[in-house]
N, CA, C and O atoms as a DFTB+ gen file, in Angstrom:
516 C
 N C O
     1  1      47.478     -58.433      17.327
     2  2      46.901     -57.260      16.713
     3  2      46.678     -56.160      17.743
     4  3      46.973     -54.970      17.632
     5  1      46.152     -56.729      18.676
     6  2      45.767     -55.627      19.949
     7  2      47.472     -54.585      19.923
     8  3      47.809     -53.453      19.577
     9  1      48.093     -55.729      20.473
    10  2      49.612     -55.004      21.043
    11  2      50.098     -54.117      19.664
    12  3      50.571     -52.986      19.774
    13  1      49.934     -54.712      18.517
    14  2      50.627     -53.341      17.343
    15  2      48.961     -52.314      17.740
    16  3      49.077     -51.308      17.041
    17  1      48.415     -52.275      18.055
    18  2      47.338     -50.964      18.038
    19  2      47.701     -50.619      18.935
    20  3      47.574     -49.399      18.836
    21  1      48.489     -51.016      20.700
    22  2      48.501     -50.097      21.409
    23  2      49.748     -49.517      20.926
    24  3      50.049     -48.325      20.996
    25  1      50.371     -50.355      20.485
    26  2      52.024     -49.519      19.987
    27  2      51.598     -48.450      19.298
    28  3      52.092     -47.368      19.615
    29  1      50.681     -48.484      18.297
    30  2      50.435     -47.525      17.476
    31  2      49.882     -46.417      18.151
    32  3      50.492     -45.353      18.258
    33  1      48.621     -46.639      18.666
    34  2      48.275     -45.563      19.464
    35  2      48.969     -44.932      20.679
    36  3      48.272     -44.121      21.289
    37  1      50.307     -45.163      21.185
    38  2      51.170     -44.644      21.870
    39  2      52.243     -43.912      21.617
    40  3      52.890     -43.312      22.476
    41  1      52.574     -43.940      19.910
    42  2      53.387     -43.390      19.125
    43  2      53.384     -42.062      19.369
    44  3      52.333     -41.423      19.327
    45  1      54.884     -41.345      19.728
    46  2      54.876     -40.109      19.962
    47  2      54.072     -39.261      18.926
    48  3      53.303     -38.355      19.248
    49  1      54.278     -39.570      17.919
    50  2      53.935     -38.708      16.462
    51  2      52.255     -39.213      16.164
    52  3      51.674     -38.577      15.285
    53  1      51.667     -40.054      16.695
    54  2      50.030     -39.868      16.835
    55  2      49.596     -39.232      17.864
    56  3      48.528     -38.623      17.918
    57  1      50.344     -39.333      18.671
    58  2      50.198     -38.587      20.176
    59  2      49.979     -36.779      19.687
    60  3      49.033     -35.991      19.666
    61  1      51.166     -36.744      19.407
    62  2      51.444     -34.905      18.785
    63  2      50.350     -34.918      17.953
    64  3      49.753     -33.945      18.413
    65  1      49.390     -35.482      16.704
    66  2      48.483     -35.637      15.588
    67  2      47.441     -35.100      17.006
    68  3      47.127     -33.951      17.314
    69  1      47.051     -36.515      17.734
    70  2      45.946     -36.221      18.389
    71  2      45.878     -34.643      18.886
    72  3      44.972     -33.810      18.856
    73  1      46.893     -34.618      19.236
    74  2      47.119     -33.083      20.687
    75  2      46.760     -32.063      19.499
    76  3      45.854     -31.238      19.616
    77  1      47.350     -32.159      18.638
    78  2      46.926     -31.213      17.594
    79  2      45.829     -31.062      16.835
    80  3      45.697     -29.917      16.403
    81  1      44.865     -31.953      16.477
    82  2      43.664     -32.010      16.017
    83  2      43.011     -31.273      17.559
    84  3      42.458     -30.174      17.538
    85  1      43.148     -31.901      18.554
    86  2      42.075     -31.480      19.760
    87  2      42.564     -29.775      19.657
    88  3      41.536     -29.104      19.577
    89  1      43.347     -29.219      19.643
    90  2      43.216     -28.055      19.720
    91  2      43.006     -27.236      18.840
    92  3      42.665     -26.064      19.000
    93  1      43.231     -27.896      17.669
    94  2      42.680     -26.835      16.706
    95  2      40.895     -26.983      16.724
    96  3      40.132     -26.028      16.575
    97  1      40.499     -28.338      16.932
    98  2      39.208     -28.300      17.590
    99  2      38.568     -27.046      18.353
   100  3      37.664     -26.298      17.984
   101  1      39.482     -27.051      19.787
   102  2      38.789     -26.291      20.584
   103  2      39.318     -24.581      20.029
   104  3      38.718     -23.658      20.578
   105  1      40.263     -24.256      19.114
   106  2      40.613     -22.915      18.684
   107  2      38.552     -22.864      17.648
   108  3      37.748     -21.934      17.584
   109  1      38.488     -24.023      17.183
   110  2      37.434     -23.392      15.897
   111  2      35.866     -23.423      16.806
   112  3      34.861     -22.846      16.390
   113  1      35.922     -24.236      18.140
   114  2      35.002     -24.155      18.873
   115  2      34.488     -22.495      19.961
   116  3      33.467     -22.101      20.524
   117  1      35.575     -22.106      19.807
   118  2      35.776     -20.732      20.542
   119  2      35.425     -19.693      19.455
   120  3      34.372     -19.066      19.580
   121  1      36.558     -19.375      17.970
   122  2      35.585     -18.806      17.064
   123  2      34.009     -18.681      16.802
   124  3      33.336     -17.771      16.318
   125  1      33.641     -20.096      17.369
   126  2      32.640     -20.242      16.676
   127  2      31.339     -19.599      17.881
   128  3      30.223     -19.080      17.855
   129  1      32.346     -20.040      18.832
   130  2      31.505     -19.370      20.307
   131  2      31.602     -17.207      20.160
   132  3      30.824     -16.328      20.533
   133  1      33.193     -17.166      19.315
   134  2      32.364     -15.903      19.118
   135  2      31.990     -14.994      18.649
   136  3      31.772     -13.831      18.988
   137  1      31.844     -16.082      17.068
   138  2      30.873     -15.600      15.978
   139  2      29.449     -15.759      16.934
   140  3      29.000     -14.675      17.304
   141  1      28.906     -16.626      17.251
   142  2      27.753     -16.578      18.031
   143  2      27.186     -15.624      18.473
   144  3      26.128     -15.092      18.135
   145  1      28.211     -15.294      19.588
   146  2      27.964     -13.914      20.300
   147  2      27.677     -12.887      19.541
   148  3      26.525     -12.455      19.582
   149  1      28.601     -12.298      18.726
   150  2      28.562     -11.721      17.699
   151  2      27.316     -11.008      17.178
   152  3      26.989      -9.830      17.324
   153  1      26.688     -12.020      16.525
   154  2      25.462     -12.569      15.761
   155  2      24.598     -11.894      16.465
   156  3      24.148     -10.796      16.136
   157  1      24.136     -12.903      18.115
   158  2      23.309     -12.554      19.004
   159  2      23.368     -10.896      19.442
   160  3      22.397     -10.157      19.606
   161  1      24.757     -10.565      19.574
   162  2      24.928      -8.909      19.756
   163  2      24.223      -7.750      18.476
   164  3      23.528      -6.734      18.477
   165  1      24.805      -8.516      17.609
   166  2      24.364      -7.745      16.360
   167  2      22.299      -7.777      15.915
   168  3      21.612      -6.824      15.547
   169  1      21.951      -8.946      16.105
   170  2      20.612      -8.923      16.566
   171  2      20.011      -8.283      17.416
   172  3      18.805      -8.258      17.171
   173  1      20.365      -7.612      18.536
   174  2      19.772      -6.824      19.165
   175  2      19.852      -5.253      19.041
   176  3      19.073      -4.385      19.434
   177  1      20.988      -5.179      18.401
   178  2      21.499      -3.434      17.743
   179  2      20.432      -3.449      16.581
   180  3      19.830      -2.398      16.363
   181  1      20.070      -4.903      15.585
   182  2      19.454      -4.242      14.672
   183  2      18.138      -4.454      14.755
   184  3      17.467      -4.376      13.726
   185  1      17.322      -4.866      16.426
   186  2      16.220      -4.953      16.675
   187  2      15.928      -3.905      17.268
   188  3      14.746      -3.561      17.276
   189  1      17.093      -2.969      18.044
   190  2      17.009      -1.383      18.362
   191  2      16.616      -0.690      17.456
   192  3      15.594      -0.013      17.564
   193  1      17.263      -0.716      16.507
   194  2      17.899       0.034      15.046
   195  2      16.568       0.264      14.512
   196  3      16.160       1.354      14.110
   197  1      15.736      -1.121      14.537
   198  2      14.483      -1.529      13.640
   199  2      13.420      -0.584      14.676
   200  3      12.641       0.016      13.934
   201  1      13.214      -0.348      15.751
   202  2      12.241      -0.073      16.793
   203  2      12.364       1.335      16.515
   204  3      11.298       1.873      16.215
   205  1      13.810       2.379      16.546
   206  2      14.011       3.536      16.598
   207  2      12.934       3.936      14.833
   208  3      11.975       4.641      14.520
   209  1      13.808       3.040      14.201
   210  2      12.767       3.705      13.156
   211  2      11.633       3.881      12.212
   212  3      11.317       4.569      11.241
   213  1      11.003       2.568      13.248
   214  2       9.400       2.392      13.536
   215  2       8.827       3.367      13.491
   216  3       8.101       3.878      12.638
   217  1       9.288       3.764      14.826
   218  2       8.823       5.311      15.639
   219  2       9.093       6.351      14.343
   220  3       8.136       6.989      13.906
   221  1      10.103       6.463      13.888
   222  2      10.515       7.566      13.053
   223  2       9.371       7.669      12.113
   224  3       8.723       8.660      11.777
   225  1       9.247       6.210      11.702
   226  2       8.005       6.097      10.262
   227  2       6.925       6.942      10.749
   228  3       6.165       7.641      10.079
   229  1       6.968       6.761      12.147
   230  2       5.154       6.952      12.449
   231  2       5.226       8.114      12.407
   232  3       4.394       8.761      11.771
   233  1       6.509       8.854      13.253
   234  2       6.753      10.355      13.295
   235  2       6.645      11.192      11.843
   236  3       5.860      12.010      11.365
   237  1       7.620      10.664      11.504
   238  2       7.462      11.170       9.857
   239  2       6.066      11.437       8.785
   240  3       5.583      12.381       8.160
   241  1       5.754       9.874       9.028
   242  2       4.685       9.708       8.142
   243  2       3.356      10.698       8.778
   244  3       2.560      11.102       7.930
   245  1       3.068      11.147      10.451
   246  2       2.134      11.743      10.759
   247  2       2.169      13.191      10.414
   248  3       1.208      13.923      10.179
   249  1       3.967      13.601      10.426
   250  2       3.901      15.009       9.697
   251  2       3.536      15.204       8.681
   252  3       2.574      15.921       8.407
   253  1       4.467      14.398       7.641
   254  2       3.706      14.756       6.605
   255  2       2.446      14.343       5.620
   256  3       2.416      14.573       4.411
   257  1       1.417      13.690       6.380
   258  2       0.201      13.934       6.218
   259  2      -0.361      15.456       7.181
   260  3      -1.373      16.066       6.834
   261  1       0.324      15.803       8.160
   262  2       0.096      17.047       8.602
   263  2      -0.158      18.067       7.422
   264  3      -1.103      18.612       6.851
   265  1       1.532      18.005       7.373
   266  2       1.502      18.936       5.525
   267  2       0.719      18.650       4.603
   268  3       0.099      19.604       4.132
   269  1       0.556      17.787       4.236
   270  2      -0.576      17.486       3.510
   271  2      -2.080      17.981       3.531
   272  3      -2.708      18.440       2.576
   273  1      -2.449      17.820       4.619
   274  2      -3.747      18.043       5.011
   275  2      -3.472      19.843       5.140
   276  3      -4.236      20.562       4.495
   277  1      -2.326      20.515       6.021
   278  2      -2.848      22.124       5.887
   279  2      -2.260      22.516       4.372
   280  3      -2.206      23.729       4.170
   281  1      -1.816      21.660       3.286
   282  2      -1.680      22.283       2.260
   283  2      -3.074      22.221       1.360
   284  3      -3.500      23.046       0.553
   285  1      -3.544      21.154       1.716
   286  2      -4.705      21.098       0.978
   287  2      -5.890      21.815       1.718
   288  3      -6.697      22.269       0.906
   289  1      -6.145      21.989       2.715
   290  2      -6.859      23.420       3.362
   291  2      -6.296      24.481       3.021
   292  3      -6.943      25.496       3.278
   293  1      -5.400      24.609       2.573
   294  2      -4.705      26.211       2.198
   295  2      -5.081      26.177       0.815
   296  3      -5.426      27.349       0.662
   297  1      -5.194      25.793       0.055
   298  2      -5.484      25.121      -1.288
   299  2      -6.878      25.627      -1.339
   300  3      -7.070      26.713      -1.886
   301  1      -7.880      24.962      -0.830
   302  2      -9.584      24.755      -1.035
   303  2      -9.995      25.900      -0.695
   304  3     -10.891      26.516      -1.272
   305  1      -9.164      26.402       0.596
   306  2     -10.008      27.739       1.249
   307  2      -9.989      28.969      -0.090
   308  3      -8.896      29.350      -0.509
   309  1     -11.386      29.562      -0.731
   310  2     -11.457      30.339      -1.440
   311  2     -11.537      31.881      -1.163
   312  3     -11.635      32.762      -2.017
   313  1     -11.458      32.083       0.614
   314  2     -11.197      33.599       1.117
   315  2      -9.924      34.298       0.518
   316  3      -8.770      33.869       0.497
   317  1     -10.449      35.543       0.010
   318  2      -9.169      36.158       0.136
   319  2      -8.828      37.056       1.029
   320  3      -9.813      37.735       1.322
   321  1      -7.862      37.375       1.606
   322  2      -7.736      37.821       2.424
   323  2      -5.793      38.837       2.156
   324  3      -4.854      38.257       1.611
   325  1      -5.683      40.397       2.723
   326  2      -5.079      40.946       2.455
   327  2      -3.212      40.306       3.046
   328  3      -2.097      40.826       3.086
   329  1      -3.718      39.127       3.356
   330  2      -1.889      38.210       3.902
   331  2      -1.792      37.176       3.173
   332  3      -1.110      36.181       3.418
   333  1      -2.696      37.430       1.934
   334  2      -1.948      36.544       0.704
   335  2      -0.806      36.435       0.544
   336  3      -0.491      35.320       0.130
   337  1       0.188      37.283       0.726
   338  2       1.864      37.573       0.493
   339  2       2.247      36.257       1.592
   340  3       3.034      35.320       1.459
   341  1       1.500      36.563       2.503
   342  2       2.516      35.877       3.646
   343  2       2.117      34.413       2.918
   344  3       2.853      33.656       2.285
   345  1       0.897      34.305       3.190
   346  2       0.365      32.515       2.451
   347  2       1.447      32.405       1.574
   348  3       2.133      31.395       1.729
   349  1       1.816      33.274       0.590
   350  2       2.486      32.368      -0.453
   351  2       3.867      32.248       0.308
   352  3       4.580      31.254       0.165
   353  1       4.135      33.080       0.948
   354  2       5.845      32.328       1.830
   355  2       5.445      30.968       2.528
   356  3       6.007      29.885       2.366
   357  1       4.468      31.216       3.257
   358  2       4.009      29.980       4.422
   359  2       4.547      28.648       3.401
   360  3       5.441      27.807       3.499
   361  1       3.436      28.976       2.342
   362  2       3.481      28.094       1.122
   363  2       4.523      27.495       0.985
   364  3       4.585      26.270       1.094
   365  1       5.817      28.454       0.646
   366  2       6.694      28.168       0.293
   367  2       7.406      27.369       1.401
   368  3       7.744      26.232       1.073
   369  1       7.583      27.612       2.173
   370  2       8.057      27.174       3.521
   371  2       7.474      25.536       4.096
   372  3       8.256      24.707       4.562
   373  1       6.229      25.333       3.977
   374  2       5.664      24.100       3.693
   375  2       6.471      23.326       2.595
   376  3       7.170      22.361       2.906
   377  1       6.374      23.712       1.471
   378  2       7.199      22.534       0.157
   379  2       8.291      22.425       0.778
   380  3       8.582      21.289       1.151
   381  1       9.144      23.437       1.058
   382  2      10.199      23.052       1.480
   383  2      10.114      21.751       3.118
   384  3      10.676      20.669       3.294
   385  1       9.635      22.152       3.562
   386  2       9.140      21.065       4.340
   387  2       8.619      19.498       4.315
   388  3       8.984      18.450       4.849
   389  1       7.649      19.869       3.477
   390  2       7.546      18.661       3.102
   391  2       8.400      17.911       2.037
   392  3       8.263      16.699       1.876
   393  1       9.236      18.612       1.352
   394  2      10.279      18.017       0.594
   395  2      10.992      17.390       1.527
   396  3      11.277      16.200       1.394
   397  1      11.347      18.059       2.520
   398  2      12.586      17.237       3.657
   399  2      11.362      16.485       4.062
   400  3      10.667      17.429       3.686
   401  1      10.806      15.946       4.333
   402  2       9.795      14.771       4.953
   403  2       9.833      13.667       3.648
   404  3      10.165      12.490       3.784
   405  1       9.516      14.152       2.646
   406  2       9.624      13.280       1.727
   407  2      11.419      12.768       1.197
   408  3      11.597      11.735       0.553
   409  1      12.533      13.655       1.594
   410  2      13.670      13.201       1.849
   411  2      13.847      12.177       2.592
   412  3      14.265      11.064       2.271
   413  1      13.371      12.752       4.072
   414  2      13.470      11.813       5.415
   415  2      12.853      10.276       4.913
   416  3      13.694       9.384       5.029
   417  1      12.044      10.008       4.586
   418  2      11.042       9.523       4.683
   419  2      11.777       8.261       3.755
   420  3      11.685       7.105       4.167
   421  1      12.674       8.636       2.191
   422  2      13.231       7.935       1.347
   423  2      14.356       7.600       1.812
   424  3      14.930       6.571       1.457
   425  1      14.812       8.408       2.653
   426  2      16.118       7.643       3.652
   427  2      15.618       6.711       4.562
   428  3      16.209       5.648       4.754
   429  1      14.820       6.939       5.011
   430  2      14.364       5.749       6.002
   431  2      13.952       4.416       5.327
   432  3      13.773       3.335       5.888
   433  1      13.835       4.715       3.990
   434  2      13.003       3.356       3.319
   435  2      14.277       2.942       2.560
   436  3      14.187       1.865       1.970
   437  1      15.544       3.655       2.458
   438  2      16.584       3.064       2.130
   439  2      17.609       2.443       2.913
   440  3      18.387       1.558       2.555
   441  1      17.487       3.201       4.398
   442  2      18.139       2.702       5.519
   443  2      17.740       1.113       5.529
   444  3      18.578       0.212       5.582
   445  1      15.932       0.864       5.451
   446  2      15.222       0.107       5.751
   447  2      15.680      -1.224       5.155
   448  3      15.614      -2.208       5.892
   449  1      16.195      -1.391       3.750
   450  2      16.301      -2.051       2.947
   451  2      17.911      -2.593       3.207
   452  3      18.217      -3.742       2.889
   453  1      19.035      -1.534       3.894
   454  2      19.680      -2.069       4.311
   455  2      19.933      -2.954       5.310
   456  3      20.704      -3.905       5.179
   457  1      19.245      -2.662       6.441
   458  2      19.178      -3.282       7.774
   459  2      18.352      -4.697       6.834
   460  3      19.069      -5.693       6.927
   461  1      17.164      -4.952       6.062
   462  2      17.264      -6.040       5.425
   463  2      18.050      -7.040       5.152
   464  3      17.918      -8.224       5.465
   465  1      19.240      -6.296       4.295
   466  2      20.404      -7.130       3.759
   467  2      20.728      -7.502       4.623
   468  3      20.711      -8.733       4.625
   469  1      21.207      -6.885       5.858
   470  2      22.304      -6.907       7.040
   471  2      21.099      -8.412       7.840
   472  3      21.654      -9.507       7.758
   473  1      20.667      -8.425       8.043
   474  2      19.188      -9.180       8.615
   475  2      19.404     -10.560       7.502
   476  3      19.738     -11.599       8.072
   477  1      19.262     -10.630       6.179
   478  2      19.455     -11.446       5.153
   479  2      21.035     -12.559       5.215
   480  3      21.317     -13.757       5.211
   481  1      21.644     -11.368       5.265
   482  2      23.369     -11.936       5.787
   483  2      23.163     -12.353       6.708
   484  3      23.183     -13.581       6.615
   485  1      22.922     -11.978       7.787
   486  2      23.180     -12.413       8.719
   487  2      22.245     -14.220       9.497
   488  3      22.478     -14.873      10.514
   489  1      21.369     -14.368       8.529
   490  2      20.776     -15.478       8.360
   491  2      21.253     -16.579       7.497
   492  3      21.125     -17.786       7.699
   493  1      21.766     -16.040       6.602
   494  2      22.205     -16.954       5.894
   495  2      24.046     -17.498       6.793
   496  3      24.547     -18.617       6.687
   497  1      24.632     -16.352       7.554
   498  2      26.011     -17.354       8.278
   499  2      25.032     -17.633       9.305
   500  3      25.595     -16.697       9.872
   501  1      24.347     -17.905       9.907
   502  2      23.571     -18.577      10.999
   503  2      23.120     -19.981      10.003
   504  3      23.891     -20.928      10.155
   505  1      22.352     -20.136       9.343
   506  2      22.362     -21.611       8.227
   507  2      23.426     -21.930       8.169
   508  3      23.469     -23.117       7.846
   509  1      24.530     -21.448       8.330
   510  2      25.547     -21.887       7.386
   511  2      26.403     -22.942       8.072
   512  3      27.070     -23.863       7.601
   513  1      26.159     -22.486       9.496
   514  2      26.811     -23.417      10.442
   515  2      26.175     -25.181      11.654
   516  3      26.989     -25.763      12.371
């Protein structure tokens, strides 16, 4: 029995099987080395990504409570005064302002939700392997 197993296992055509399993081995071991990388690279772009617009929130969100607060002092104050004209441009100039803050602000919370997914995916091919 021994001698037909070494015959067998010396067979050119298990020989070629083996050689060929081992390398497609080490081809899916290298993919896999650099999906890894990958992964690990892409984790740190979207731990940048996440930090930059931290900051942005805070930036954002402190303006427009800025606006907020001198619209509602512009609001309460009951002086009148002869640059009413201008107040109502200022005015105007504020909404418009704070509209783009409240733009900014819905892009960032939609950006936000993407980098989620991307964060979500990207956990689930990390389980996967």
């Amino acid at each position: 029995m021994d001698e037909d197993e070494s015959c067998f296992d010396q067979d050119p055509a298990i020989l070629q099987f083996k050689e060929t399993i081992l390398n497609s081995l080490r081809q899916l071991e290298t993919k896999i080395m650099n999906i890894s990388s990958t992964l690990e690279s892409t984790d740190k772009q979207i731990a940048t990504i996440v930090t930059v617009q931290k900051a942005l929130h805070i930036e954002k969100g402190s303006k427009l409570e800025g606006t907020m607060k001198k619209k509602f002092l512009t609001q309460s104050s009951s002086t009148s005064s002869p640059d009413q004209a201008k107040k109502c441009i200022k005015s105007a100039d504020d909404s418009d302002q704070e509209a783009e803050l409240i733009q900014d602000n819905q892009d960032l919370h939609q950006s936000d939700a993407q980098i989620q997914t991307l964060l979500t995916q990207q956990n689930e091919m990390k389980s996967s392997f």
